[in-house]
N, C-alpha and C positions, 0 to 999 in steps of 0.2 A: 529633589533634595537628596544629597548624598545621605547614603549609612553611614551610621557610625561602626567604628571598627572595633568589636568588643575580643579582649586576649581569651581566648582559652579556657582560661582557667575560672570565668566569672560567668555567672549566669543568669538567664534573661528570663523574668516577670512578667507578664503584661507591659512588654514595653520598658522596665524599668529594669537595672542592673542590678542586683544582688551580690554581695562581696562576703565572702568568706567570713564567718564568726568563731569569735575565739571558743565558745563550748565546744566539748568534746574534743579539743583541741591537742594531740600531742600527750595523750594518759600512758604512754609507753614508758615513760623513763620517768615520772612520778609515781607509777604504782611499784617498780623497780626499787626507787629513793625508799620510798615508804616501807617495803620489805629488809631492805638492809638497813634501814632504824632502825625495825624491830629486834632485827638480830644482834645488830653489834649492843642494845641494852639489854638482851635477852644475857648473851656472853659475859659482857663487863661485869654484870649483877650476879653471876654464877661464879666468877671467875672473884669477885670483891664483894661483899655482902656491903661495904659501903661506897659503893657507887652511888644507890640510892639515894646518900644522903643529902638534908640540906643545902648545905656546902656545894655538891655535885651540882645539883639543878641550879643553884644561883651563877654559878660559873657560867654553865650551859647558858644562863637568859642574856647574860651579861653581856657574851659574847654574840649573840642572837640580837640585840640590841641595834648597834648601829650596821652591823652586815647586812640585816631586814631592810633598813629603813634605804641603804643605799641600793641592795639587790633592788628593790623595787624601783628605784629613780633608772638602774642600769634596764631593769625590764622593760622601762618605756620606750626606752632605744629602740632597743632592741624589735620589739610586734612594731613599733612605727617605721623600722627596717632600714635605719641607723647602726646597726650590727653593732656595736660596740661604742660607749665612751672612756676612755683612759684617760680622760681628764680630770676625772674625780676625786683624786685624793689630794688635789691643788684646790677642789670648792669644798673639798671638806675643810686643809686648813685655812682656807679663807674665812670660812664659817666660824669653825674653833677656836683660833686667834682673835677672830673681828669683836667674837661676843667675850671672849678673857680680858681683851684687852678694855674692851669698853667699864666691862665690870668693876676692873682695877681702877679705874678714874674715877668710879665711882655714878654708873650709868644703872640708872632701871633696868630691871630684869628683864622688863616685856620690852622695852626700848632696844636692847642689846642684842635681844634673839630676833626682832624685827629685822634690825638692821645688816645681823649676821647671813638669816635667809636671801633678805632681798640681792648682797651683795654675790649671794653663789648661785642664787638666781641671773644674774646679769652677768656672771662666770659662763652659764650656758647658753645663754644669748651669744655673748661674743664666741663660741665655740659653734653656735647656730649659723652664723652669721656665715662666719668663714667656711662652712661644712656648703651652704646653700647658695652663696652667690659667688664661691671662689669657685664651685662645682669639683670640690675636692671627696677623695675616698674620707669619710667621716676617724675611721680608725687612725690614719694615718695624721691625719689636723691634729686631734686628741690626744695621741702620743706626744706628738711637740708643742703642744700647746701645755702641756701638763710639766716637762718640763722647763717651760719658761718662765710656767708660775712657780714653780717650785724655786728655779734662781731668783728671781725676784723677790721672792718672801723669806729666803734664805741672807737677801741684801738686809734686809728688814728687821729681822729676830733669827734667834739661835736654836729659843726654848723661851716658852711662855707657860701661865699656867693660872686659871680661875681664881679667884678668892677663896683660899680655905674658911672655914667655919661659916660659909656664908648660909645663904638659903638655897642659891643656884647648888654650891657642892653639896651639900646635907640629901639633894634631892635626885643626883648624880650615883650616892652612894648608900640612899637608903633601902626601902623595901616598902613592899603593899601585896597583904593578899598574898605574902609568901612568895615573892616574885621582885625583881628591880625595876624600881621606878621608869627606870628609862625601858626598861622592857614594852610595857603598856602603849606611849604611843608611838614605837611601832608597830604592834597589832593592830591597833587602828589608822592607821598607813594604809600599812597593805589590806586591811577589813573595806577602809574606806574607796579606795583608788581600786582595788580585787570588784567591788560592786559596782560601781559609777563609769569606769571603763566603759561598758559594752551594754549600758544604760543610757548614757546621754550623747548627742550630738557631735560632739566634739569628741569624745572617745572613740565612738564608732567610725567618723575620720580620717580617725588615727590609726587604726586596725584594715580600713580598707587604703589607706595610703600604703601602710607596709604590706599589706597582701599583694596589690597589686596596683603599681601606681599609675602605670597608662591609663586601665579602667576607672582610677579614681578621678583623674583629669578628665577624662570621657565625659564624667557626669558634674563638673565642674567644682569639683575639689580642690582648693591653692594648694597644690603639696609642698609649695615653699614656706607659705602663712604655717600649715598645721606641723613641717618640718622643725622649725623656728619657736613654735609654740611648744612642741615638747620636749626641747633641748633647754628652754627656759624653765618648765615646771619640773623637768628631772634637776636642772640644778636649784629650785627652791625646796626640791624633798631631799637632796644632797648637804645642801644646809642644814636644814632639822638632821641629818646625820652627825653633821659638825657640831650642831649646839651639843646631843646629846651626847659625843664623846667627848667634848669641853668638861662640863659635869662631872662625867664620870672618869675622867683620867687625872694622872698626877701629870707633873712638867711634859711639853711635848715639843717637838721639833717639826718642822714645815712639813718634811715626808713621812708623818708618822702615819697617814693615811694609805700609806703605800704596802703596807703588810695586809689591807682588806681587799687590795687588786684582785690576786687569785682566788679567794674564796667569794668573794662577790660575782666574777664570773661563771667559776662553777653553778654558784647558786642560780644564778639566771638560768642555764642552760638546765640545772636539774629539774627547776621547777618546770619544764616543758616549753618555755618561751624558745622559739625558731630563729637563728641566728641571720635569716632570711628574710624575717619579716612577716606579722601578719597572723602569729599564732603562739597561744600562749595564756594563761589565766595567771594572774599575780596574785589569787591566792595560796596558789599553792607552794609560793617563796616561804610561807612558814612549817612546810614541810623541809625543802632542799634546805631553806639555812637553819631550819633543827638538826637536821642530822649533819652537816657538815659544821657545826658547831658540838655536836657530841663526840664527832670521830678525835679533836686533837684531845680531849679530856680521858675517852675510852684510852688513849695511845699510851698518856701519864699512866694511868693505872696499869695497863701491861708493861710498864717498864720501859717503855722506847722513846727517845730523845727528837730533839723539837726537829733537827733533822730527817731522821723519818717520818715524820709529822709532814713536813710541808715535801716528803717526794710520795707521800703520798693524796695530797690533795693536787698536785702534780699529775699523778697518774689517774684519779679519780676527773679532773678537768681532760685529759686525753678521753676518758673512755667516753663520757659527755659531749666530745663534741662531734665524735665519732657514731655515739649513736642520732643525735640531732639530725648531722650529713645522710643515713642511713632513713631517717624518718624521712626529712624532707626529699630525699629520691623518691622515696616510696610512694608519698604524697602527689608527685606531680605524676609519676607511672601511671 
């Protein structure tokens, strides 16, 4: 009987293959994140005794809100070594739209957010689809696939927008616990999917796919099945981003998703996930997208305009992916 032919980088058991786990995973550039939080509220608050304020933090959750819920859908990609989706601010407004529109007709709640996920669920399928059996660069599909939807839903509406006074907006725009509603489930997003990951079956899969996928086919892994599989639940957790900026915005337009591109990226790469594949804890997305949800709020209060705002989330995604490249060298040395 022939060997099997194990890469390098995977290591052998009693006969059985062992695939890299995401603990201890990449603490270089989230213990870094976590120091320049400190400092920039350390500053802000010396610099503005009302930073502190209410106001401030609701800003900060608000915006923490759906960039969470998406970094996280982007995370999965990403450890399952998918490098990137850019197709998601086409399944956010699919989501957003799907469930405004529904509510305008006069649709259930739970019916509309259903139907809203399901539909940016089968967003990511179809972008699975063409990624794994067209055997195309995944970033490159994603790019044009994002804008096709975006022309298409552009044929469709201009600006849409939830039912005011309803109960869906009341809950978009209220509070709990000092905090926005919509802030909570994404904590439990990323709380949920941060644990279950590198717990069950199917997650573990997914981490030894993007670590390394010959060895995962070795030990009979579909990497097309679990490729497929998590291009579908990042775009069902992409939708719960869509319903939840439904809610919480006024009128929007098809590419309004398009302004969370950059700092959704960033955040992926801050929180320590490998743009490689295979490594990474998505709980620490509520570190990266606290503090790059603090940095445009810190910037107001020093006086500097939305343009230096976004060239420096700019220069903060350079340093990011620069250190990532530098980690993963290291890693394989």
């Amino acid at each position: 009987m022939s060997e099997r032919k194990v890469p390098a980088d995977t290591e052998v058991v009693n006969n059985r293959i062992r695939f890299p786990t995401l603990q201890g995973a990449g603490r270089e550039i989230p213990t870094a994140v976590a120091a320049a939080w400190v400092i920039l509220i350390a500053l802000s608050g010396i610099h503005r005794a009302d930073f502190f304020s209410q106001q401030t933090v609701l800003a900060i959750a608000f915006t923490m809100a759906v960039v969470g819920v998406l970094t996280v859908a982007q995370a999965l990609i990403g450890i399952s070594g998918g490098i990137l989706d850019l197709s998601q601010p086409t399944g956010l407004a699919i989501a957003a739209a799907s469930t405004a529109a529904l509510l305008n007709l006069g649709c259930p709640i739970a019916v509309a957010i259903l139907i809203a996920i399901l539909l940016s669920a089968a967003w990511g399928l179809l972008n699975g689809v063409i990624v794994v059996y067209c055997k195309l660069n995944p970033v490159i599909v994603t790019l044009a696939t994002n804008f096709i939807g975006l022309g298409i839903l552009f044929l469709i509406f201009q600006t849409i927008q939830a039912p005011l006074h309803s109960t869906f907006s009341d809950f978009g725009r209220s509070s709990f616990l000092g905090l926005p509603r919509v802030w909570w489930p994404m904590v439990m997003i990323v709380s949920l999917v941060g644990f279950v990951l590198p717990r069950i079956r199917l997650g573990r899969n997914v981490i030894a796919v993007g670590g390394n996928r010959q060895a995962a086919q070795a030990v009979g892994i579909s990497v097309s099945k679990i490729r497929l599989i998590t291009f579908t639940v990042s775009g069902a957790i992409v939708g719960v981003g869509g319903v939840l900026f439904a809610a919480s915005s006024g009128p929007f337009s098809p590419d309004a998703g398009m302004t969370f591109q950059l700092p959704v990226i960033a955040s992926v790469i801050l929180a320590g996930v490998s743009l490689s594949g295979g490594r990474g804890r998505v709980s620490l997305v509520l570190l990266s997208v606290g503090f790059l949800s603090t940095v445009p709020t810190a910037m107001v209060f020093f006086g500097f305009s939305t343009n230096w705002q976004t060239l420096l989330q700019g220069m903060i995604l350079i340093g990011a992916v620069a250190a990532d490249g530098w980690q993963t060298t290291g890693s394989q040395n």
